[in-house]
C-alpha positions in Angstrom: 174.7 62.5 76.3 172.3 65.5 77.5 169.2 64.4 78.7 167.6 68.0 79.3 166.6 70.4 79.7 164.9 71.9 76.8 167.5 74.6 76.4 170.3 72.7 77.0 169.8 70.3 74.7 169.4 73.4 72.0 173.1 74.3 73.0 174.5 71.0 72.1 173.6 71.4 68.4 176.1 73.9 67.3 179.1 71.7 68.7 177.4 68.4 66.9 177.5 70.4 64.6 181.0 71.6 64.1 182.2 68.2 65.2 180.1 66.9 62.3 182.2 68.9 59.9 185.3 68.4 61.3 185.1 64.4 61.2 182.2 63.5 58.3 182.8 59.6 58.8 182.8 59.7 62.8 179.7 58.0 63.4 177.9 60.0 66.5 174.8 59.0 68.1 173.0 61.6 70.3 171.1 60.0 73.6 168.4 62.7 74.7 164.9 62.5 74.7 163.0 62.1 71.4 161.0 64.8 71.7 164.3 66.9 70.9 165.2 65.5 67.4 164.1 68.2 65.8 167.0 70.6 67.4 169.2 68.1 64.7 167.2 67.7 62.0 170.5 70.1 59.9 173.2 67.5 60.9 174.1 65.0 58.4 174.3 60.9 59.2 173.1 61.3 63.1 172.0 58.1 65.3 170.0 58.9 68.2 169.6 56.6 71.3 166.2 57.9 72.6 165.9 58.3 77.0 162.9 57.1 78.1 162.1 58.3 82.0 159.5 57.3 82.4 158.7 54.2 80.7 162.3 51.4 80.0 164.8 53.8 81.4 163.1 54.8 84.8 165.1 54.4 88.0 167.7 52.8 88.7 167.4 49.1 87.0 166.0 51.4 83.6 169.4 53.1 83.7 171.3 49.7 83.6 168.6 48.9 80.7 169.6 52.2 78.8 173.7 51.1 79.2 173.0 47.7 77.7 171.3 50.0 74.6 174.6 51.8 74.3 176.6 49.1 74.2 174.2 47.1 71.9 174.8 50.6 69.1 178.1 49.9 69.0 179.1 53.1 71.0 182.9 53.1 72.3 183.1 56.7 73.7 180.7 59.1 75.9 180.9 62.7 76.3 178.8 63.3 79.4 177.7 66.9 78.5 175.1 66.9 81.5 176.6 65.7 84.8 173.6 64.7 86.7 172.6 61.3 88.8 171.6 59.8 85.8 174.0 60.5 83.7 176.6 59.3 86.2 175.0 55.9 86.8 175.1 55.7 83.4 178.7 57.1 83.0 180.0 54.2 85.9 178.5 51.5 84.3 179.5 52.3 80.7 182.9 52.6 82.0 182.7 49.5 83.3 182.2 47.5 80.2 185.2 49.2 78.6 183.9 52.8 76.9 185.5 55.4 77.5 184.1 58.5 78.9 184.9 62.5 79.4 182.4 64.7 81.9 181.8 68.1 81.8 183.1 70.9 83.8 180.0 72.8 84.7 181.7 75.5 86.7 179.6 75.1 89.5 181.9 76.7 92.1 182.3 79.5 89.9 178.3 80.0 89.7 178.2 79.9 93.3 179.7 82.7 93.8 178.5 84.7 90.9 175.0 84.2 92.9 176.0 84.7 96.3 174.0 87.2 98.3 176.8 89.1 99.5 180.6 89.0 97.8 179.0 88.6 93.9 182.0 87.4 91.8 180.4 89.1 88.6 182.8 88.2 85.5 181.6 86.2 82.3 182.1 82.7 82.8 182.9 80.2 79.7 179.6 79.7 77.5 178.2 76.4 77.8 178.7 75.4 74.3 182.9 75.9 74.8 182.3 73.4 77.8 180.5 71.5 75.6 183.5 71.5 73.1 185.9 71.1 75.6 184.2 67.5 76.9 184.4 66.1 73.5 188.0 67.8 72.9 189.2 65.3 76.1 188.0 62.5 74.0 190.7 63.0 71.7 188.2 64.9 69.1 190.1 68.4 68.2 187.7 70.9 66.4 187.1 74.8 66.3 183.1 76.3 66.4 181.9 79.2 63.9 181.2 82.3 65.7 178.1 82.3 64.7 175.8 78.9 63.8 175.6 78.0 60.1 171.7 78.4 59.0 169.5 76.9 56.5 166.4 78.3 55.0 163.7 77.4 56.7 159.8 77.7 54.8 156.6 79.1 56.5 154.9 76.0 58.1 151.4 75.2 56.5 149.4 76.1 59.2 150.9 79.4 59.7 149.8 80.4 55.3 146.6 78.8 56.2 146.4 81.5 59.0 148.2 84.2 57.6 149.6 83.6 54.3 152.7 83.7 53.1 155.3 86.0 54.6 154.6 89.6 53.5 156.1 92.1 55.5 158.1 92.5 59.2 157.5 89.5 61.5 158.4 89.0 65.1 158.4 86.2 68.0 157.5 87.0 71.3 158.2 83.6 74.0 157.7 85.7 77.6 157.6 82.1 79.5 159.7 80.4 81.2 159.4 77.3 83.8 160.7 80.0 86.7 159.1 82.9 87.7 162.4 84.5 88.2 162.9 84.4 84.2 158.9 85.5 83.2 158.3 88.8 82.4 155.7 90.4 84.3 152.1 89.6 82.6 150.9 93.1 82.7 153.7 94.3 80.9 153.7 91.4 78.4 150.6 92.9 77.1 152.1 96.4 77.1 154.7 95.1 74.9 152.7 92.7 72.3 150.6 96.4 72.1 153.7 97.9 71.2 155.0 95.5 68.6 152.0 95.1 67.1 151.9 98.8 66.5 155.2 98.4 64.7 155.2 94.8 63.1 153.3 93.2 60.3 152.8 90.1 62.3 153.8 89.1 66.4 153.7 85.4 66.9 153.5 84.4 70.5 155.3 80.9 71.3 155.5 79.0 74.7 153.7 78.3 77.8 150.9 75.8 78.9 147.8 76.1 79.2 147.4 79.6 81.5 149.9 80.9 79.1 147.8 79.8 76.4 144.9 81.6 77.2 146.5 84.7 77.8 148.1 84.6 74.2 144.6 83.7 72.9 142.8 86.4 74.3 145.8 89.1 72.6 145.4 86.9 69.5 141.4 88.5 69.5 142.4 92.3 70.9 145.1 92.7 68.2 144.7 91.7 64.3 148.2 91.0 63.9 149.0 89.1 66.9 148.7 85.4 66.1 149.2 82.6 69.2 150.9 79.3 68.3 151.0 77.7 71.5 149.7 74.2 71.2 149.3 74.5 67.3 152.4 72.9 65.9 155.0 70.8 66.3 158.3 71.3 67.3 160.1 71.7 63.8 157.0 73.8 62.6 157.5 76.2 65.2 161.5 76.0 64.3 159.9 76.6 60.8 158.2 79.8 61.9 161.2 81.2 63.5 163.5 80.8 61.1 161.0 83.2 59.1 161.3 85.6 61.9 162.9 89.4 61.7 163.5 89.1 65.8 161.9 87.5 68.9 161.7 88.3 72.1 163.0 85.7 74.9 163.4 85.0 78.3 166.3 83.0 79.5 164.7 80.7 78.2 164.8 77.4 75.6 163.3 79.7 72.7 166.4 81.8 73.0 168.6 78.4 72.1 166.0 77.4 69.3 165.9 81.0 67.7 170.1 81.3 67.9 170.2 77.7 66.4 168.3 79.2 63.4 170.5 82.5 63.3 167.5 84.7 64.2 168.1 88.2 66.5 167.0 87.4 70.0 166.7 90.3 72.2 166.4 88.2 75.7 165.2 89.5 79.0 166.8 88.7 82.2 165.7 89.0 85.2 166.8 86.2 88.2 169.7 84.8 86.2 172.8 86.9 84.2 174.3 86.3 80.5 177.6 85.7 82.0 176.8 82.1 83.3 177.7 80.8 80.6 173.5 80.7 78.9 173.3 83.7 76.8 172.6 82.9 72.9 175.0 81.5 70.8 176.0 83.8 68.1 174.1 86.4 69.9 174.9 90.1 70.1 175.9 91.2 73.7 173.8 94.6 73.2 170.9 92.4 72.7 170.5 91.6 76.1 168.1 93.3 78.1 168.7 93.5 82.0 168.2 95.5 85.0 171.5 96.9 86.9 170.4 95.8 90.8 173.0 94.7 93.2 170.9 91.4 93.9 171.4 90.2 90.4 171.7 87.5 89.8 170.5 85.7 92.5 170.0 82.2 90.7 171.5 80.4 87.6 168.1 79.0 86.8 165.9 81.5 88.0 164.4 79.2 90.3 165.3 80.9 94.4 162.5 83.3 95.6 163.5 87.1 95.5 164.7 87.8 98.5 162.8 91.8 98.1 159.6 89.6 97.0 158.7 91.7 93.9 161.1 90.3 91.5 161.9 93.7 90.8 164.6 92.6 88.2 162.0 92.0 86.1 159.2 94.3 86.8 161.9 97.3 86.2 162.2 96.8 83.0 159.8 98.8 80.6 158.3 97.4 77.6 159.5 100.0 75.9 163.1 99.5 76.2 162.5 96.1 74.9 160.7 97.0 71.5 163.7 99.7 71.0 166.4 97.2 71.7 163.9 94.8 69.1 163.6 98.1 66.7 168.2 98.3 66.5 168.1 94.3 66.1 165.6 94.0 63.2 167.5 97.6 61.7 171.0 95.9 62.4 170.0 92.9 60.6 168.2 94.9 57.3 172.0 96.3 57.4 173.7 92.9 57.4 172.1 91.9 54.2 172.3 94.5 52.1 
């Protein structure tokens, strides 16, 4: 159970996953939002029980309506990998009709004080897919995790060869969005960097972002001929499509980051408000690849969403776009290397 968000739900799908292999006639249902079926779409013989907030699960009475669903499936055990209101509603009623449950640890003390103004306790904390493993563990489920996620092919979505053709050449992802401004790279230098991609790459695909976002990806889809935008032109499992076609991409802290490690792809992530060593940073994902300013403020948030204290979000703004397109330059290289 992992109703959000985005991201989040990304992480789950490498320890479905690996549970998936370790028990092929377990039957497991997954209850998140139906929007993120995609994330799944390479695990054999799932069920999904999908949350609706706003429409037969909202409030309090929807959340007695979503209980009577699980119990109507046939489901007998819940691994509460979210820990929120909702989830413990849920959690307490479920356990009163006889199923048995496990919660996870989220380490919240421990994030505290990793963001603390003063007294930073700076050391990596477990990665939220172990905690994820560790929930279903208490449920009596024993199963190890690959150190890096097992991929598929994945083929160009049709819209993309209608727009570009097939893949020919060096592509890579750029997603510089995220819901927080503490996680967004700096606009101006976004379009420093796309410049300096595009100078490099055959293709940069921009992902992410409403509709601001959109127009600013637009209007470097018309200044650069290899720039393409995809925001708002395919579905969820396209875009997975496209990525999984991708050399590297570019991420914030951000959901893309979780979608692109899913696929096995080379994220080089930028982080600004919020640190790898929460527990967030890409499964499979190689530390160096993590770009990040060394202030004594960071981080400040786990989500990226508490102002800046200086106001200029400096964490962010000090990093240059070209220290990102060399750290994407040793990713795509280290990668060539890797499948030779």
């Amino acid at each position: 159970m992992r109703l959000s968000a985005m991201g989040d739900v990304a992480m789950t799908v490498p320890v479905i996953a690996a549970l998936r292999r370790a028990y092929p006639e377990l039957r497991i249902s997954i209850l998140t939002r139906r929007g993120f079926r995609p994330f799944f779409r390479d695990i054999p013989d799932l069920s999904f029980v999908d949350f609706d907030p706003t429409g037969r699960h909202k409030g309090f009475f929807g959340l007695v309506r979503l209980t009577g669903e699980i119990r109507a499936a046939g489901i007998d055990t819940i691994a509460d990998l979210h820990d929120v209101l909702r989830t413990k509603v849920v959690r307490t009623f479920a356990r009163l009709t006889g199923i048995r449950t496990a919660v996870i640890d989220k380490g919240r003390k421990e994030k505290r004080e990793m963001t603390r103004r003063a007294g930073k306790r700076l050391v990596p904390l477990a990665p939220m897919t172990e905690r994820y493993r560790h929930t279903i563990r208490r449920l009596g489920f024993d199963f190890d995790m690959p150190r890096e996620p097992q991929t598929k092919p994945c083929t160009v979505p049709e819209p993309i060869q209608e727009t570009v053709g097939p893949k020919e050449g060096r592509w890579i992802g750029i997603a510089p969005f995220a819901k927080h401004r503490g996680k967004i790279y700096p606009i101006p230098l976004t379009d420093e960097l796309i410049g300096l991609l595009n100078e490099t790459y055959d293709r940069v695909f921009i992902f992410g972002g409403g509709e601001h976002e959109k127009s600013f990806a637009e209007g470097m889809e018309r200044r650069h001929k290899g720039v393409v935008s995809v925001i708002g032109r395919m579905s969820m499992s396209q875009e997975m499509d496209l990525i999984g076609n991708l050399d590297a991409i570019v991420t914030m802290d951000s959901a893309t980051m979780h979608i692109a490690s899913l696929l096995g792809i080379p994220v080089v992530s930028v982080w600004g408000a919020t640190h790898p060593f929460a527990g967030f940073y890409g499964y499979g994902q190689h530390p160096d690849n993590a770009v990040q300013a060394d202030l004594p403020c960071r981080p400040c948030s786990v989500f990226g969403d508490r102002p800046c204290i200086s106001g200029d979000y400096r964490c962010l703004s000090s990093i240059r776009p070209q220290e990102i397109a060399d750290r994407v330059a040793k990713a795509v290289a280290a990668q060539k290397s890797d499948r030779r």
